[in-house]
N, C-alpha and C positions, 0 to 999 in steps of 0.2 A: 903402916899408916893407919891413924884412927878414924872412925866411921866418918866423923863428921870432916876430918879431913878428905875422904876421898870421897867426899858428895860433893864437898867443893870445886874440888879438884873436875870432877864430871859435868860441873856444873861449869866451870870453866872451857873444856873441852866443846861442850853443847854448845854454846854461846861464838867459840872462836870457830867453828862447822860451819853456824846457820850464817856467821858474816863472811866466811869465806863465800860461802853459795851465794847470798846475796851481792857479791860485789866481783862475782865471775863475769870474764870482760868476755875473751876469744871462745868461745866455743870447743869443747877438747874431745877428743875421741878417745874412748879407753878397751884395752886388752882386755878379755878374762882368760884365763890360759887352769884352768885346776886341773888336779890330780888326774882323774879318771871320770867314766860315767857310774855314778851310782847315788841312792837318796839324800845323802851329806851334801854332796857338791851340787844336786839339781837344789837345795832349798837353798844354796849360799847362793848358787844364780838367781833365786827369786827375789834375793835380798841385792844383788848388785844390779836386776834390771828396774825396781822399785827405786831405788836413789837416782839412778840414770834418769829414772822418769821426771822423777821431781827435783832433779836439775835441770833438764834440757840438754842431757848428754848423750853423744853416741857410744853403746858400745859394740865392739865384735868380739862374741864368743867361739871359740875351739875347744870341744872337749874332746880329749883323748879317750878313743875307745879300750885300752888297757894302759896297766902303769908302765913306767920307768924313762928313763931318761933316755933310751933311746928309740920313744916314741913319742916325748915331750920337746927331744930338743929340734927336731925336723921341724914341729909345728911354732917354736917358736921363732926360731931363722924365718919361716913363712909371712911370719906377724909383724917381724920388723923390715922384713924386705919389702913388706906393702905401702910404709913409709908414709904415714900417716895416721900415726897410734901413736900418743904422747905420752898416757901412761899404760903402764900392762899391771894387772891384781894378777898375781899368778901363786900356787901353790908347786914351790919348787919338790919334784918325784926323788931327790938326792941333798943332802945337805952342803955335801964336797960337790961333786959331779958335773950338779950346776951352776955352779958358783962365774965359770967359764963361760960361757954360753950366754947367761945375762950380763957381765961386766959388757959382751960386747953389743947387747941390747943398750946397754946405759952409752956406749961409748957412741951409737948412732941416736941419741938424742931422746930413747924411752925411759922415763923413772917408771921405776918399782913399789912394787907395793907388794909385801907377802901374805898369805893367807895361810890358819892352817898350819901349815908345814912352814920352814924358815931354815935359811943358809946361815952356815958356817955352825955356832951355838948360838945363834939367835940375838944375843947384845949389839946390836946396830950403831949401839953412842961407844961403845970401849972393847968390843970384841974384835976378830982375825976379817970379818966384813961387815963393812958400814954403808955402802952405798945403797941400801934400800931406805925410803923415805921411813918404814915402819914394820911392824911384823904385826899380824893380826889375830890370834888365835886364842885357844885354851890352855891354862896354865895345865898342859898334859903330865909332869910328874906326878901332882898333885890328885889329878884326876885319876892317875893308877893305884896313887895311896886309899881315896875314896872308893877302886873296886875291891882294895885289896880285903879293906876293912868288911865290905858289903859283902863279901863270898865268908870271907871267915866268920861271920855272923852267923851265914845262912849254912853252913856245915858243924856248927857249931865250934870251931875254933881247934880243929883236930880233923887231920887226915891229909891225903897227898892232894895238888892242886897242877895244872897244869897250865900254859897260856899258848895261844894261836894267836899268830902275829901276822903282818905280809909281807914286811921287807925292812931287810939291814939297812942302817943308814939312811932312815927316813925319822927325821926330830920328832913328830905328833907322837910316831907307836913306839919308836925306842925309850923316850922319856914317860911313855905308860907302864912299860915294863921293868921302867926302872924304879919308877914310886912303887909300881906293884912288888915287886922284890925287895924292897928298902923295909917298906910295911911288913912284909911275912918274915922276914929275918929279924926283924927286932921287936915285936909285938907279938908273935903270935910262933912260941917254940913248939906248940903242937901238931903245925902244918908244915908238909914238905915239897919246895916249887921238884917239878920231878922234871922236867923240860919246857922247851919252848922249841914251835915249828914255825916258819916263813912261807906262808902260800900265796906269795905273790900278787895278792888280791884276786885271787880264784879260789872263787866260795867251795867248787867241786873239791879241789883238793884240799881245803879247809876239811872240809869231810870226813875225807881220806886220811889225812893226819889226823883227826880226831878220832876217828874209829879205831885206829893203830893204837891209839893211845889208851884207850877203852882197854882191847885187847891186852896192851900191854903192863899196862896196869889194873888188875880188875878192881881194886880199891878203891879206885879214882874219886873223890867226894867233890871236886868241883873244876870249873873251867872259867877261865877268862879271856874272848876274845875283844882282843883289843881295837877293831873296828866292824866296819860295815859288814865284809864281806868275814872275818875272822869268826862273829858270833854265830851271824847265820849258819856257817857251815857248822862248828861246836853244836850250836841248838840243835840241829839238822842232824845228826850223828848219833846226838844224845839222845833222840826220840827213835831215831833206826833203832840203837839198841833195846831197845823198851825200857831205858833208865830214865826218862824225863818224871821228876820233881826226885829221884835219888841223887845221880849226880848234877849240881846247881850248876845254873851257868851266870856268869854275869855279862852284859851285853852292853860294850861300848858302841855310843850311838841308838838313839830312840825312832831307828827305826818300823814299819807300822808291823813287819816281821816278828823284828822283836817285841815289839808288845802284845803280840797274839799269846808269842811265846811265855812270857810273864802271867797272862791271864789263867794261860793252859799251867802253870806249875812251873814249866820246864827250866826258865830263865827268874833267878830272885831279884835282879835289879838293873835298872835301865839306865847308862849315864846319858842325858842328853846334852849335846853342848847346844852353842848356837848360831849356825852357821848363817843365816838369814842378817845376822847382827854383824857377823863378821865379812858379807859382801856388799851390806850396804854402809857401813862403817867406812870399807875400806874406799869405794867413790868418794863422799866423804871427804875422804884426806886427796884425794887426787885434785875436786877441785876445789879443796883450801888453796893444796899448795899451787897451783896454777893461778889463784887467786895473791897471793902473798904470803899466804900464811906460814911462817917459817918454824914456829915453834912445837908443831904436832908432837906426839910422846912417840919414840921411834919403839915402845912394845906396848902394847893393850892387851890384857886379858877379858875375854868374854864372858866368862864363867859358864855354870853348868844347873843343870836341873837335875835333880835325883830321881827319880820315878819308881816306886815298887808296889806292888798288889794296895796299897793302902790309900798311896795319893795317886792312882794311874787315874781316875773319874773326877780329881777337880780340877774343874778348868783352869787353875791359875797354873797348876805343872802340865797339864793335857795338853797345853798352847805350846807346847816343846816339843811335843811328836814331829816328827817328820811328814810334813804331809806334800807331797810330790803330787802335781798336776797331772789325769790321767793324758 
């Protein structure tokens, strides 16, 4: 789509939001159900209790204190048994997994709304599930071709590369790993992916599998962890060994961690997305559509902020840091 077409197009989006809000009758209550606890999803909450505000909506949040779906899905049964939650913004821990578990959320009278993370392959209008009102997130393959390129820069485009992940079967980090792999296989024959570890979104063992990986490769010229807890632990590793600004890290999510890390050498580039965008977005669409609104775009991409040593101090990319409420 051309520029000027998708200013329109936003332009149009804006417009069909603020009349939805405007012409909100019932009053609605909304779920937030995300991932896990960590600085991504406390600033998406900052960004779904700010819309709530400036509708006059209620929400109730449940954050799970670790991932996976069988600690996501207790607390969603929880949320619809309370029966009185009209929509739920949720970032599904499983693409398949959950797919079950919310059909029968939908079947007792809650719509959906994904964030983030998104069921089945994410095509809501012609894919295998279509019952969420929308999917809300970052175009994540895309965003791994953008580390891929940003490490291979910063190693000069030659050496082996490794990636720290958290978990199989999760749409945001598997489709990073897959632009990131797409990228180094076809651009860049001088660099070799040597593996990929899963730490469950435990930064410790983040660690641990990256010091393995140190170990086991001592050549190692760079690392990409593909979220919150994935970087940390890489950065975290990388500096244990005394290699921090030898082997680079790239660090999904602008977290304030990682950006210490960037300043100190350790980490070459910061992807930020914008999770603030994508939980008050996602209100938003809850009450358009409780409003009338029928025609919302069932996928939005948010984009992202780049951040490296050069633009980390002006304020126009700095307003993308992660800044989480003491």
């Amino acid at each position: 789509m051309r520029k000027t077409s998708k200013l329109l197009a936003l332009g149009a989006l804006s417009a069909m939001l603020m009349s939805g809000a405007a012409i909100a009758q019932d009053k609605i209550t909304i779920g937030f159900l995300p991932g896990v606890v960590d600085p991504f999803y406390q600033v998406m909450e900052l960004g779904v209790m700010a819309a709530a505000k400036d509708l006059g909506l209620e929400v109730v949040t449940q954050i799970p204190a670790t991932w996976g779906v069988e600690v996501q899905t207790p607390i969603l049964d929880a949320m619809v048994a309370r029966g009185d939650i009209d929509f739920l913004i949720i970032a599904p821990t499983d693409k398949d997994q959950m797919i079950a578990p919310l059909e029968l959320a939908l079947e007792s009278g809650i719509q959906i709304i994904t964030v983030d993370t998104f069921l089945g392959d994410g095509d809501y209008l012609n894919g295998p599930v279509t019952f969420p009102i929308s999917a809300i997130g970052s175009d994540n393959t895309e965003g791994g071709r953008i580390s891929a390129r940003g490490l291979a820069k910063a190693i000069g485009g030659e050496g082996s590369v490794y990636i720290n992940s958290t978990n199989p079967n999760v749409s945001s980090v598997e489709a990073r790993a897959i632009g990131f792999n797409d990228v180094m296989d076809n651009e860049f024959p001088g660099i070799t992916v040597v593996g990929i570890d899963f730490n469950l979104d435990d930064m410790n063992t983040a660690v641990q599998q990256t010091s393995a990986t140190l170990e086991r490769v001592p050549d190692l010229a760079g690392v990409f962890g593909t979220n919150v807890f994935s970087a940390q632990g890489a950065g975290t590793a990388v500096v244990n060994a005394g290699l921090g600004g030898v082997v680079q890290v790239v660090a999904y999510d602008a977290t304030q961690f990682a950006i210490e890390q960037l300043r100190e050498g350790t980490v070459s580039l910061v992807l930020a997305q914008k999770p603030y965008d994508m939980g008050y977005m996602a209100v938003q669409f809850a009450a358009a559509t409780a409003s009338g609104v029928t025609s919302l775009p069932t996928k939005v991409e948010t984009g992202f902020a780049i951040i490296d040593i050069d633009n980390v101090d002006d304020p126009e990319v700095a307003r993308f840091i992660y800044q989480v409420p003491n």
